[in-house]
C-alpha positions as CSV (number, residue, x, y, z in Angstrom):
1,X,21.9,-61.8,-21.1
2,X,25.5,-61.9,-22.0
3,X,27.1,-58.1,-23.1
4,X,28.2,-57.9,-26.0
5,X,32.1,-59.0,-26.1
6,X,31.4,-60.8,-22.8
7,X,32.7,-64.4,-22.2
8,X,29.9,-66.7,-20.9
9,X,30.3,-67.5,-17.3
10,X,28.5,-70.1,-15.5
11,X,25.5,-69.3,-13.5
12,X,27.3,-70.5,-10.3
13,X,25.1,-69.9,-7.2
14,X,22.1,-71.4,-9.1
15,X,24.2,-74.4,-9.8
16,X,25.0,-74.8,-6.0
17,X,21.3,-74.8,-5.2
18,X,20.7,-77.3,-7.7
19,X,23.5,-79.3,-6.6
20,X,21.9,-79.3,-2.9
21,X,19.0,-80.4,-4.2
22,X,20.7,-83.2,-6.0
23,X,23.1,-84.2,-3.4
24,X,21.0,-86.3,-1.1
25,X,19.8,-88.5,-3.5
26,X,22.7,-90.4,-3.8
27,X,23.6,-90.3,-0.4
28,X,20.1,-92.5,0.2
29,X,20.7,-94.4,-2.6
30,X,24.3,-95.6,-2.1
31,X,23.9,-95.7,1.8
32,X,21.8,-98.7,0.9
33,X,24.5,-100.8,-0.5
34,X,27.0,-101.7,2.0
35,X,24.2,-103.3,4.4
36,X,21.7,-104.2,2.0
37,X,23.2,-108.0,1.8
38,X,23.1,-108.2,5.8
39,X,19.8,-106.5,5.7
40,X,18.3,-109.7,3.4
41,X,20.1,-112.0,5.4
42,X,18.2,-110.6,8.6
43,X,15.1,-110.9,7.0
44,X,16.0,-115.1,7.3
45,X,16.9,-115.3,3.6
46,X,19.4,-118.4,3.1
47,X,23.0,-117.4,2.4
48,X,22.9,-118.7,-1.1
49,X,19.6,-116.6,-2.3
50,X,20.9,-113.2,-1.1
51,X,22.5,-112.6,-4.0
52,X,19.7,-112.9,-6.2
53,X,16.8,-111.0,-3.6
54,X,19.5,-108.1,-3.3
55,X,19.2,-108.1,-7.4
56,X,15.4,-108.0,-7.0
57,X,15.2,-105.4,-4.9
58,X,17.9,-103.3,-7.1
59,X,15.8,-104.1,-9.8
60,X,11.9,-103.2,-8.8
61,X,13.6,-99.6,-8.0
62,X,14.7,-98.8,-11.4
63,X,11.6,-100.9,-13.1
64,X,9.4,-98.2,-10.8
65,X,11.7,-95.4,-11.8
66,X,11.6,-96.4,-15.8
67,X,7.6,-96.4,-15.4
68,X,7.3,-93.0,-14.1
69,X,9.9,-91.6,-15.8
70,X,8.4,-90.6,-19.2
71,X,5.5,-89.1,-16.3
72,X,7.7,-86.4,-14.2
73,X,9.5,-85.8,-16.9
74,X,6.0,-84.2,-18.7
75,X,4.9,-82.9,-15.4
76,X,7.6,-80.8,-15.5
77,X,7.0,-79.5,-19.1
78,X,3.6,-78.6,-17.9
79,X,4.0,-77.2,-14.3
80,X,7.6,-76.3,-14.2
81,X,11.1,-77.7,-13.2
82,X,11.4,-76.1,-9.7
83,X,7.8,-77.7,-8.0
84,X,8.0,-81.0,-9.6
85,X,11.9,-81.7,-8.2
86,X,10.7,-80.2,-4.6
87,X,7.7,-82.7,-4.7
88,X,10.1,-85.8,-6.3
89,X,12.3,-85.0,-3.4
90,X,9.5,-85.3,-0.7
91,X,8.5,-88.7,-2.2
92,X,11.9,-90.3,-2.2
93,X,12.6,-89.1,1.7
94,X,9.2,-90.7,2.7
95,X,10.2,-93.9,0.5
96,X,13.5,-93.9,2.4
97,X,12.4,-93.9,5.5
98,X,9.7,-96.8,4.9
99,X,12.7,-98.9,3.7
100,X,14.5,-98.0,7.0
101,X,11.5,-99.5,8.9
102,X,11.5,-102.3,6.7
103,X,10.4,-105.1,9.1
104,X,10.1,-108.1,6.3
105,X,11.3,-108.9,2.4
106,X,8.4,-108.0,1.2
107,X,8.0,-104.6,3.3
108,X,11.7,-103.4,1.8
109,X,11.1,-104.2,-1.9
110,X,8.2,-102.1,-2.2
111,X,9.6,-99.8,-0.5
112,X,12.3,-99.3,-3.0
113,X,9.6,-99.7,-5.4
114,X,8.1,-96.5,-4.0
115,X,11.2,-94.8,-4.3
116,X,12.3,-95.8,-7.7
117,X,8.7,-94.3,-9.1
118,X,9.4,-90.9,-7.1
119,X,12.8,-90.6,-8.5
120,X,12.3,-88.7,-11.7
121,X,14.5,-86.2,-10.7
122,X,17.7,-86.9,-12.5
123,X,16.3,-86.0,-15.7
124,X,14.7,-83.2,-14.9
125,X,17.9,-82.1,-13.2
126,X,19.9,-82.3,-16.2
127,X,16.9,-80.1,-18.6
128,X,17.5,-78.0,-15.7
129,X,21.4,-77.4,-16.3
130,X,20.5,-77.4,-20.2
131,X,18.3,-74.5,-20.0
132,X,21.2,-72.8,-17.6
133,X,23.6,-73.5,-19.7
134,X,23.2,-73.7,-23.7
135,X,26.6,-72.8,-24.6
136,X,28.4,-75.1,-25.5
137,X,31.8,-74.5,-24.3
138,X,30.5,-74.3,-20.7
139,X,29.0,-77.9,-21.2
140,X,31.5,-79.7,-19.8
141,X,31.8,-78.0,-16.6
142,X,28.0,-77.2,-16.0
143,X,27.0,-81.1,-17.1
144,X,29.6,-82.3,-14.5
145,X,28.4,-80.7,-12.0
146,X,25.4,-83.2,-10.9
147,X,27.5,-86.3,-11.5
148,X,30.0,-84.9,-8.9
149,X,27.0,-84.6,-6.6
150,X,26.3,-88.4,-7.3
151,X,30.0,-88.9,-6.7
152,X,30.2,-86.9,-3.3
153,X,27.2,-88.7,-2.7
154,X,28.6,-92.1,-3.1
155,X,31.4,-90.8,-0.3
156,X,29.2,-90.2,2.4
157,X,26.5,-92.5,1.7
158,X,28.2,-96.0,1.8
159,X,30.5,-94.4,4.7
160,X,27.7,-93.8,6.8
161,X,25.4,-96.3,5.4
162,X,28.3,-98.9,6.5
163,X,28.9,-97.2,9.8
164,X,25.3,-97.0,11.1
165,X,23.9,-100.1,10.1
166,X,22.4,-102.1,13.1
167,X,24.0,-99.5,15.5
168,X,22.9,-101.3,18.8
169,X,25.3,-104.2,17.9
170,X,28.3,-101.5,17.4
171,X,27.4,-98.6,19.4
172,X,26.4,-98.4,23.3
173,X,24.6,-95.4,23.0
174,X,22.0,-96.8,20.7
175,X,21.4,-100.1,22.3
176,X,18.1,-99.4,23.0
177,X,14.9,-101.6,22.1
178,X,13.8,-99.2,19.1
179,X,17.2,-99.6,17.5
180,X,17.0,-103.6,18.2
181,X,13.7,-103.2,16.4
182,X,14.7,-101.0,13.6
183,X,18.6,-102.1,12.8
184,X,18.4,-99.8,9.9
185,X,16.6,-97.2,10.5
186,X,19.1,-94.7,11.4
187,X,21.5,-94.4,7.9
188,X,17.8,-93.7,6.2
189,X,17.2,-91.2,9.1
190,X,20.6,-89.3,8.6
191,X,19.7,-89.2,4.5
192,X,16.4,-87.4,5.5
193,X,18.6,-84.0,6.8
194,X,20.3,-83.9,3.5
195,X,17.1,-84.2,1.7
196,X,15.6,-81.3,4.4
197,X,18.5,-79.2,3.5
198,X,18.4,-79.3,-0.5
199,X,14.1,-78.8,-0.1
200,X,14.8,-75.4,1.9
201,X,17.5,-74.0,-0.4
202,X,15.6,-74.5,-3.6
203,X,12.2,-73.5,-2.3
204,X,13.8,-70.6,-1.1
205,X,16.4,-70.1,-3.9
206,X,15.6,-72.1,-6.8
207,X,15.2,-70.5,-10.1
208,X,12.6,-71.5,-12.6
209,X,14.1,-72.2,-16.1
210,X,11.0,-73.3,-17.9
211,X,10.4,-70.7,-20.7
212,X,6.8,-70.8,-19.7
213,X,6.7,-70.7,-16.0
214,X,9.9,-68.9,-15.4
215,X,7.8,-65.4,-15.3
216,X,5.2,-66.1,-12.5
217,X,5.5,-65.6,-8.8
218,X,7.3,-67.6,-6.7
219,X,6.8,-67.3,-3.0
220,X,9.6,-69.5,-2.3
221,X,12.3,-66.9,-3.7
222,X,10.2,-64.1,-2.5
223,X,10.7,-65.5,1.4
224,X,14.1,-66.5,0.7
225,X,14.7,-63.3,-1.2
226,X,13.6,-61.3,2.5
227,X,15.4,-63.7,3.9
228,X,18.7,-62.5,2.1
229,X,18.0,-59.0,2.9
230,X,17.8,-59.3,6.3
231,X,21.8,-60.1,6.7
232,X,22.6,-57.3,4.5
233,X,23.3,-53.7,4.7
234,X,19.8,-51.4,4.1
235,X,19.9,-49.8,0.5
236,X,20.6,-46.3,-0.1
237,X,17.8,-44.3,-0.3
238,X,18.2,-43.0,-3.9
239,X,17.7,-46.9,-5.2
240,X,14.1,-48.2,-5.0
241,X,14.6,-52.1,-4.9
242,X,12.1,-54.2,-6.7
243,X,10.8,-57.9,-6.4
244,X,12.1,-60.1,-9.2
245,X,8.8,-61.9,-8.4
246,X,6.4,-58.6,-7.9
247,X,7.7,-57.1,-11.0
248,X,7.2,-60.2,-13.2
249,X,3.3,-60.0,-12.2
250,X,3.5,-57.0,-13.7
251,X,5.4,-57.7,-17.2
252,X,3.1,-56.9,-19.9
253,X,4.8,-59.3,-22.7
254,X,4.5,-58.5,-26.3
255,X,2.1,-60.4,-28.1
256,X,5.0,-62.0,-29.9
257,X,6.5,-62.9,-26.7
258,X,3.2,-64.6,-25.1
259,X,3.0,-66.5,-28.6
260,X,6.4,-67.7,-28.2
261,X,5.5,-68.9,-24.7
262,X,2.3,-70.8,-25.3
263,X,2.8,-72.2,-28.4
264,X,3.3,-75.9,-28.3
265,X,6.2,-77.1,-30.6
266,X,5.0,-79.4,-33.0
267,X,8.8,-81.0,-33.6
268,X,9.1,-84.6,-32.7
269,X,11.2,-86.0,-29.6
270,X,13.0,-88.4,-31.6
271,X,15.6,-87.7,-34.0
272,X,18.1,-90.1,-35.1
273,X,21.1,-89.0,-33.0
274,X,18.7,-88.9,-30.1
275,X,17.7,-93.1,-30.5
276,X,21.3,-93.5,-30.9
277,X,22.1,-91.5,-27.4
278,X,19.4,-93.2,-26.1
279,X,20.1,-96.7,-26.4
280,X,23.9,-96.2,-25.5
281,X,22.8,-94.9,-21.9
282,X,20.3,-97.7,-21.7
283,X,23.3,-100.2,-21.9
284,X,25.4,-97.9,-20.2
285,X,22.9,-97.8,-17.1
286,X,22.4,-101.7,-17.3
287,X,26.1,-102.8,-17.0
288,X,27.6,-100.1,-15.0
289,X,25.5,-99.8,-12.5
290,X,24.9,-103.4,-12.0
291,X,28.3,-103.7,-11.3
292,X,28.6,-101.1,-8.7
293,X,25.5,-103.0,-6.9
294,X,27.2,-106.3,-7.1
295,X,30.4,-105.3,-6.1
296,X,29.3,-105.2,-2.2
297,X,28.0,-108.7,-2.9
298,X,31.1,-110.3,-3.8
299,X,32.8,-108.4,-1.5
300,X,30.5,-109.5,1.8
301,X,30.2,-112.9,-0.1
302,X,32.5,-115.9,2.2
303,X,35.8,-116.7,0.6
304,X,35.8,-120.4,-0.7
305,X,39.0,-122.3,1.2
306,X,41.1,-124.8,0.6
307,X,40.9,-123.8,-3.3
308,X,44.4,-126.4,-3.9
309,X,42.9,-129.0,-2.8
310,X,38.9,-128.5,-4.0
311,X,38.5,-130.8,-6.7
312,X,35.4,-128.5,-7.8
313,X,38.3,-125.6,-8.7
314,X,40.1,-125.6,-12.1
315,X,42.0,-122.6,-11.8
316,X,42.4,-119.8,-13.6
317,X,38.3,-120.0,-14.4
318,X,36.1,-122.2,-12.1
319,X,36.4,-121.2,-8.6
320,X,34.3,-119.5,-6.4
321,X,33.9,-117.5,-3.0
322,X,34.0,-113.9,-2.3
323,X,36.4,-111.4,0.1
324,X,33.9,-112.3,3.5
325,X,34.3,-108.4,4.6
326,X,31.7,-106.9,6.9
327,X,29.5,-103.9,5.8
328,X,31.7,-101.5,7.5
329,X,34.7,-102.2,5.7
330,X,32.8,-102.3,2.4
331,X,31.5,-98.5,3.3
332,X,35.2,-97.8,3.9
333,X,36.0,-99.0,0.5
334,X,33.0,-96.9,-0.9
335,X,34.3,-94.0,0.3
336,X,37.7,-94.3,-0.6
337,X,36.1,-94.8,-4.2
338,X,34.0,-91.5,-3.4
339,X,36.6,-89.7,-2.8
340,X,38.6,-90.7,-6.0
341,X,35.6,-90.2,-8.4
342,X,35.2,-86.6,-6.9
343,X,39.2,-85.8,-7.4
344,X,38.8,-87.1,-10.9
345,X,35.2,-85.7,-11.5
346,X,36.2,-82.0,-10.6
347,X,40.0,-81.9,-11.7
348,X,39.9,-84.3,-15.0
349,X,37.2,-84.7,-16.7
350,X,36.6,-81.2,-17.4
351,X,40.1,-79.8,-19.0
352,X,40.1,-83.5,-21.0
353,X,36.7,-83.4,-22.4
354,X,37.1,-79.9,-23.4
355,X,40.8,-80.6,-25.2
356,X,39.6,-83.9,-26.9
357,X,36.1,-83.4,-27.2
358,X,33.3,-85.0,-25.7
359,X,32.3,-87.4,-28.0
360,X,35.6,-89.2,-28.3
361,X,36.5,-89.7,-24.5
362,X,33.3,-91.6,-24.9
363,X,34.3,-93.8,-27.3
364,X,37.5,-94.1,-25.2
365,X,35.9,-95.0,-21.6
366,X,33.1,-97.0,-23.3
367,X,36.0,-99.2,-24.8
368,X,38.0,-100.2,-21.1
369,X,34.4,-101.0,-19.5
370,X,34.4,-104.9,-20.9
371,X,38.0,-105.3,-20.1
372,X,37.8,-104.1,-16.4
373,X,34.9,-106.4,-15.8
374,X,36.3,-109.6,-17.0
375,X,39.5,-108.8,-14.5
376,X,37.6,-108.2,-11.1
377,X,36.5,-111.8,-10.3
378,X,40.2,-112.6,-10.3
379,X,41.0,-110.0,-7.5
380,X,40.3,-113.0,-5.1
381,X,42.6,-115.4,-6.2
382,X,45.1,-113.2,-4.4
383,X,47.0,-115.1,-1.6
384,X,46.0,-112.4,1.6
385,X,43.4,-110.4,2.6
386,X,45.1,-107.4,2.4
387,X,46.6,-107.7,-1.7
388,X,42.6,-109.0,-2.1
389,X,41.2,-105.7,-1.0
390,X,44.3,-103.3,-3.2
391,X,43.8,-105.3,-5.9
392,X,39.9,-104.9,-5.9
393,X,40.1,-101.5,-5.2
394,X,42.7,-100.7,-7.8
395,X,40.3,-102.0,-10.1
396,X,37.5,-100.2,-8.9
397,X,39.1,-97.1,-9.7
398,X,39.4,-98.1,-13.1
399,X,35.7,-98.6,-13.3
400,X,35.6,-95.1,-11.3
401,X,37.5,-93.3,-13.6
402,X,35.6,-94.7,-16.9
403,X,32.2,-94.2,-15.4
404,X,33.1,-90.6,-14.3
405,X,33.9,-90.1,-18.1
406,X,30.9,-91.9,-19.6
407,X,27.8,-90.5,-18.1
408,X,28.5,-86.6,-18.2
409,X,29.3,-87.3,-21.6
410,X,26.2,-89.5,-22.6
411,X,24.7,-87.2,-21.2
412,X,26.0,-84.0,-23.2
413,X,25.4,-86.0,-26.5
414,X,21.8,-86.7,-25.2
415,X,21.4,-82.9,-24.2
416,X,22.8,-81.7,-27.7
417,X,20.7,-84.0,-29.8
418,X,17.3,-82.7,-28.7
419,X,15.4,-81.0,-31.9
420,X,14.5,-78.2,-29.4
421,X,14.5,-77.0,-25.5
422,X,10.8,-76.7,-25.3
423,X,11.2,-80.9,-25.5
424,X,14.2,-81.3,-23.7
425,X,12.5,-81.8,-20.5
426,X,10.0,-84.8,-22.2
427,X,13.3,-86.4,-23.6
428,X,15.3,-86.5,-20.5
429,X,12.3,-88.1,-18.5
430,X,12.3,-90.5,-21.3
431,X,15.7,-90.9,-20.7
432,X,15.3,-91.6,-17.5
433,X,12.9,-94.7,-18.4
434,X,14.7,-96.4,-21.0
435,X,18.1,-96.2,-18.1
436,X,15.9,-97.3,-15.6
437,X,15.0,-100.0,-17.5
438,X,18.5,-100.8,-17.6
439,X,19.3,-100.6,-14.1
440,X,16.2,-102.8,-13.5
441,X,17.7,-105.2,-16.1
442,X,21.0,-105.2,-15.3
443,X,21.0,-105.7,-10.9
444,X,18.4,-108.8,-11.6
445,X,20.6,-110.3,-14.2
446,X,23.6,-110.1,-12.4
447,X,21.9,-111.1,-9.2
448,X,20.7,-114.4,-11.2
449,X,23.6,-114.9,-12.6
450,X,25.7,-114.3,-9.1
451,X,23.7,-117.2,-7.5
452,X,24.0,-119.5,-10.2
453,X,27.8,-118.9,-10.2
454,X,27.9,-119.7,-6.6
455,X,25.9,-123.1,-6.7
456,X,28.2,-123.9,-9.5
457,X,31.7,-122.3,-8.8
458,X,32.1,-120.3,-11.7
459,X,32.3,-117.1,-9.7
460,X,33.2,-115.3,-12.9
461,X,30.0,-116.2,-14.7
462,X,28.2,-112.6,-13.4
463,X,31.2,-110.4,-14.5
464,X,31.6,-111.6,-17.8
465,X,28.2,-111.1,-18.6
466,X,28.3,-107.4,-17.5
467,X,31.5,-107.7,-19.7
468,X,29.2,-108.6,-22.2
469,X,26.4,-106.0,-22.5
470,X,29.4,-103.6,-22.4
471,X,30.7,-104.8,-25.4
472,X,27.3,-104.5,-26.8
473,X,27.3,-101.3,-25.5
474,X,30.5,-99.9,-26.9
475,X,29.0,-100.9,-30.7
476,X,26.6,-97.9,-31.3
477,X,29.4,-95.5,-30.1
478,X,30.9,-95.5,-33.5
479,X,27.4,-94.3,-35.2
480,X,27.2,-91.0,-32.7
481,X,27.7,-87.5,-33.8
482,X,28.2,-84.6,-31.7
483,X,25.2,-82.2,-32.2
484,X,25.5,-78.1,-32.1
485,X,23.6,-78.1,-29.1
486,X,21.2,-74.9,-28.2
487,X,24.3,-72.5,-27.0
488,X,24.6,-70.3,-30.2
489,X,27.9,-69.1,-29.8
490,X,28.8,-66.9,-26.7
491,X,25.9,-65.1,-26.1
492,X,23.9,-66.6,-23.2
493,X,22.4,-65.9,-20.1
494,X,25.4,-64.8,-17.9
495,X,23.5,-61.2,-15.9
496,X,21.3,-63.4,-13.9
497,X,24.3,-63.5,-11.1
498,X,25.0,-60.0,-11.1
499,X,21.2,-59.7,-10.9
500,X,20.8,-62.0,-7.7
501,X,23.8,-60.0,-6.1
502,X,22.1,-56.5,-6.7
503,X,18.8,-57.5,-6.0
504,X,17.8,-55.4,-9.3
505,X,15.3,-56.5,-11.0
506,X,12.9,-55.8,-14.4
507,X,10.4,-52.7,-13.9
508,X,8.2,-53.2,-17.1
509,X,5.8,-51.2,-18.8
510,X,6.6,-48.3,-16.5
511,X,6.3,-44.6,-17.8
512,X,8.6,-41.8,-16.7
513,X,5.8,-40.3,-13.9
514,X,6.1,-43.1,-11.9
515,X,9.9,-42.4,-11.7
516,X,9.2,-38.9,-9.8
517,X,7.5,-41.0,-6.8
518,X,10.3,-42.6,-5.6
519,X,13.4,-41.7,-7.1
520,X,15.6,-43.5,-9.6
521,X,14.9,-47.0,-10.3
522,X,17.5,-49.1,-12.4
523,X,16.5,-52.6,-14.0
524,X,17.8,-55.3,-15.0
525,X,16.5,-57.8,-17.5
526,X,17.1,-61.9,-18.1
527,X,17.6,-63.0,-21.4
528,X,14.8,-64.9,-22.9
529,X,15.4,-68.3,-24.6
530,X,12.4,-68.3,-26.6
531,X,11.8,-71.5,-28.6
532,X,14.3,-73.6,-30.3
533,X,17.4,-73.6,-32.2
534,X,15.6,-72.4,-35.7
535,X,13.4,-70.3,-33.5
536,X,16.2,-68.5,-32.3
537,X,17.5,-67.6,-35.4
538,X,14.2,-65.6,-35.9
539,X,13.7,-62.0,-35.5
540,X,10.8,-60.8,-33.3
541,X,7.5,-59.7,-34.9
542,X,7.3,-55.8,-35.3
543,X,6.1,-54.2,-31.6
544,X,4.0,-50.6,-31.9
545,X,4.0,-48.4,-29.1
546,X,2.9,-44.9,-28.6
547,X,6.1,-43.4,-27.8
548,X,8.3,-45.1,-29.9
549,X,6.4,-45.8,-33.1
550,X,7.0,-48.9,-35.4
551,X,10.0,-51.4,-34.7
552,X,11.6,-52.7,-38.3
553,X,11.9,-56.3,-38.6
554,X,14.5,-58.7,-40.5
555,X,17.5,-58.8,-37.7
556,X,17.6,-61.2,-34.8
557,X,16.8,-59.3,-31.6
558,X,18.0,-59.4,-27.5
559,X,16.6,-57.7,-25.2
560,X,19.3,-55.2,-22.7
561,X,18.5,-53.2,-20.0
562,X,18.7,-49.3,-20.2
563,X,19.2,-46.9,-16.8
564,X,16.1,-45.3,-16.2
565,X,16.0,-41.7,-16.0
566,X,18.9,-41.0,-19.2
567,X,18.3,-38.6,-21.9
568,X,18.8,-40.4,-25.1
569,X,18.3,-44.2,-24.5
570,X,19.4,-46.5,-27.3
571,X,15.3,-47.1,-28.1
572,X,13.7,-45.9,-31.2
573,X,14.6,-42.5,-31.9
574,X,18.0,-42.5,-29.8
575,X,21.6,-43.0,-31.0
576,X,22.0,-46.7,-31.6
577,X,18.3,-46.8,-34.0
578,X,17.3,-50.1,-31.4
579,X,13.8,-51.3,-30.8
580,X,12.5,-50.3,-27.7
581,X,9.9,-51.2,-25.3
582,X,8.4,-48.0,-25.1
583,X,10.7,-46.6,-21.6
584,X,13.5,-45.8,-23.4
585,X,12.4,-42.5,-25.1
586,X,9.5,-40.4,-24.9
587,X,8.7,-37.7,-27.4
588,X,10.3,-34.8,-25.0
589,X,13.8,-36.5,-25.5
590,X,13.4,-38.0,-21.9
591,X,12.9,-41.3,-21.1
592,X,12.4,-43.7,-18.9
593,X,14.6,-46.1,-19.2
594,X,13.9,-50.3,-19.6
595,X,14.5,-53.0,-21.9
596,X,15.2,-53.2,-25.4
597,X,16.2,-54.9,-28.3
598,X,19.2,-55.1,-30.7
């Protein structure tokens, strides 16, 4: 809980875990894309179809994820944020590898079938960071965070996914007959470490932020919390160290408390702003990231020649062709891109959104996506090879630079527009679906429209239909308004680093002869973010207890930890008249110590 008069800071380290987790999904996903056109081409698809089979298999991915979406995102409601992202991450690493092993068509697409239903994790990600984070004016910073992970991602991914596609044509070393067999096995194989790596730092580190579950033991942070231990210097002897997770088992809550917890809220999903935010990130999805998966298309696609003299070309419109650039060059590109999206993800967006707001750099960014997608079919009208390639890339840093803008914001607005956090993890998995939909939509259309542009030679014919469902998209902007949000002003949840440092944790319910067994004990207690924003507002029922007597109701209330052992603790009966859980006084004057409330 923040002190009083103390600025909000972000909860870093559990923000890193979380990131770890996120990080290797992106890395699989956009490993896929530089060698996903040669892949289709092995499989003995004709040259002119592999535009429109690489849509397909973009699209059964997202139409999986948008089934399943609405499904992890209540599984996650019900049994918790931290199991249900450890178990989405195990089925996405399976689904990986079975597409690396891919030995037909039909073998890869439902492969990324598989993984598109197990991939309900970016909602559930983003509840995640809400419930970290409800103040507002950390937003921007905190909501970032996981689309920089997408954007480190898309360094490594097509970089490596460009590099160690069909190795034993490139690479001595792995011109063996499993490599032969497998061409792209290994980029899928490589994805699986980063996936091993984000499972063992959030099993072991992980917090739980679901109100409900956030209480109960977890065995994960108990091993990794031994774990810690061992590298550090032993205690002094004075301090008796307690289990975050063995003192939680034995937190008797106030009945007001476990009411909180249970009760279901009865406030709908939907509100208006939310429909709004919703269909704006469907669109957004469709057209955006269409474009990034048809980019490497065009790119690997043969440049038409002899365009003077092709009486089929009536410049500046009908032509055709693409760059003809191998997968490892398209990677190369890729990661150049990477690298620019992180630069602007980490040293832009943040200071902008915060001095402009988020809500109009929306409007802003969703505004340039039309025009930079009716300009990049003409990027290979370009004389050379070399001004091709600047002039593609200098455009795809345009669409860089707007997409880093649009989704943190989309998905701040979305965030902000729930009716309460007790939903917020249902609404983000619906999210999820209704996007997914989108990127199902969006890869088969363009695919489509790709091969019909190249039977035809209007090789613009794809882009200016993305430049159309952009403009579509950019029309509900104007009816969005930024929502409060759950943050309540500065006081937030900011103790939980300071507790993960000290290793100090809550000691509830405990009177002052337990304190002459072992010494001083001092606790420290998380802030609870019971209910929603009206609920918030709402002072706790009155608590009895036998050494304190009867709280008064009618002021909102926080709980704050006391040192155990000091005469005169602010509880009922001590200097500052607060409600106290019974530790903070007893009728001797002593006390033990423990939470209260103010």
């Amino acid at each position: 809980m923040a002190k009083p008069g103390k600025v909000p800071k972000l909860p870093v380290q559990q923000l890193i875990i979380l990131a770890s987790c996120r990080l290797a999904d992106p890395i699989s996903f956009s490993s896929v894309f530089p060698y996903l056109p040669e892949m289709i081409e092995g499989f003995h698809v004709p040259k002119n179809e592999v535009g429109r089979w690489a849509g397909i298999t973009s699209a059964v991915f997202s139409l999986s994820q948008a089934i399943t979406g609405v499904f992890w995102g209540r599984a996650s409601d019900r049994f918790g944020r931290k199991p249900v992202i450890l178990v989405g991450m195990i089925c996405v690493m399976s689904s990986g590898l079975l597409f690396g092993f891919s030995k037909n068509l039909p073998m890869a697409i439902v492969a990324r079938s598989l993984a598109g239903a197990s991939n309900g994790n970016v909602g559930i990600l983003r509840t995640t960071v809400a419930e970290m984070v409800p103040q507002r004016e950390l937003q921007p910073k905190a909501f970032s965070v996981m689309p920089l992970m997408w954007t480190i991602g898309s360094i490594f991914g097509p970089g490596f996914g460009g590099a160690l596609a069909n190795p034993a044509a490139r690479y001595q070393v792995f011109d063996n007959g499993f490599f032969r067999e497998f061409p792209f096995a290994l980029p899928n194989i490589v994805a699986c470490l980063f996936f091993f790596v984000g499972l063992i730092s959030g099993a072991l580190f992980l917090k739980e932020t679901l109100e409900t579950k956030k209480h109960r033991r977890d065995y994960g942070r108990v091993i990794g919390k031994a774990i810690v231990r061992s590298f550090r210097k032993k205690p002094k002897k004075h301090r008796l160290l307690i289990d975050e997770e063995q003192s939680a088992s034995l937190l008797k809550r106030s009945p007001t408390s476990s009411v909180s917890n249970v009760k279901a809220s009865k406030k709908p999903v939907f509100s208006k702003q939310s429909n709004i935010n919703l269909l704006t990130y469907t669109l957004l999805a469709l057209h955006s990231v269409a474009y990034d998966q048809l980019l490497p298309i065009f790119m690997h696609h043969p440049p038409q020649t002899n365009r003077s003299s092709n009486p089929d070309v009536h410049l500046p419109f009908k032509f055709s062709g693409g760059f003809g650039i191998d997968s490892n060059q398209i990677g190369f590109l890729f990661t150049l891109y990477g690298i620019a999206g992180t630069l602007i993800q980490f040293l832009i967006f943040p200071p902008l959104a915060r001095r402009y707001g988020v809500l109009n750099c929306y409007k802003i960014v969703s505004l340039s996506f039309p025009i930079i997608y009716l300009a990049t079919p003409f990027a290979v009208l370009l004389p050379t090879p070399l001004t091709q390639q600047t002039a593609i890339f200098s455009i795809m840093l345009l669409k860089c630079f707007a997409a880093i803008f649009a989704f943190p914001c989309i998905t701040i607005l979305l965030t902000n527009s729930a009716v309460s956090l007790r939903i917020l993890g249902t609404l983000n998995g619906v999210a999820t679906s209704v996007s997914a939909l989108g990127r199902a939509v969006g890869p088969a259309v363009g695919g489509a429209m790709f091969e019909v542009g190249a039977d035809r030679g209007w090789a613009v014919l794809p882009w200016w239909v993305l430049a159309g469902f952009a403009g579509v998209g950019a029309v509900p902007v104007a009816w969005i308004v930024e929502m409060e949000g759950f943050g309540g002003g500065k006081d937030g949840s900011d103790d939980d680093e300071e507790a993960d440092r000290d290793d100090l944790f809550e000691v509830p319910q405990m009177g002052a002869e337990d304190v002459a067994r072992g010494g001083v004990l001092v606790a420290d207690v998380e802030e609870d973010h019971i209910g929603s924003r009206a609920e918030n507002n709402h002072p706790l029922s009155k608590t009895t207890s036998k050494s304190s007597g009867t709280a008064g109701v009618g002021t909102p209330l926080r709980r704050v930890s006391s040192p155990i052992g000091v005469k005169e603790s602010p509880g009922p009966g001590g200097k500052n008249n607060r409600l106290g859980n019974g530790l903070g006084h007893s009728r001797s004057g002593f006390g033990a110590g423990g939470t209260s409330y103010h």
